[in-house]
C-alpha positions, 0 to 999 in steps of 0.5 A: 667636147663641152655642152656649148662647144656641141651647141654652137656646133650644131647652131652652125649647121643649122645656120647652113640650112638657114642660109640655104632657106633664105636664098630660096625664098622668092621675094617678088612674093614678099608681101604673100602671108602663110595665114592671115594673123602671119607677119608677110613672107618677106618680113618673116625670111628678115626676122630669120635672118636676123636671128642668125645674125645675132648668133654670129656676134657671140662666136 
């Protein structure tokens, strides 16, 4: 197995565990920020998640 091959599998685990973060994130609490310089929590779980979205074009 190739170096890439071993990336975008382990990239594929990882996005399981993604997934299962973000279905937990509570978003009648979007607005709550982890600290005060922090981006709130709804925007954070939509930057995750764009992250993994890119990831699934290069597939």
């Amino acid at each position: 197995m190739t170096i890439g091959k071993k990336f975008l599998k382990e990239l594929s685990l990882e996005s399981e565990v993604t997934r299962r973060y973000l279905e937990s994130v509570p978003f009648d609490k979007k607005a709550f920020k982890p600290a005060e310089k922090s981006e709130t929590l709804g925007r954070l779980a939509i930057h995750v998640a764009e992250i993994t979205a890119l990831t699934r074009r290069t597939d």
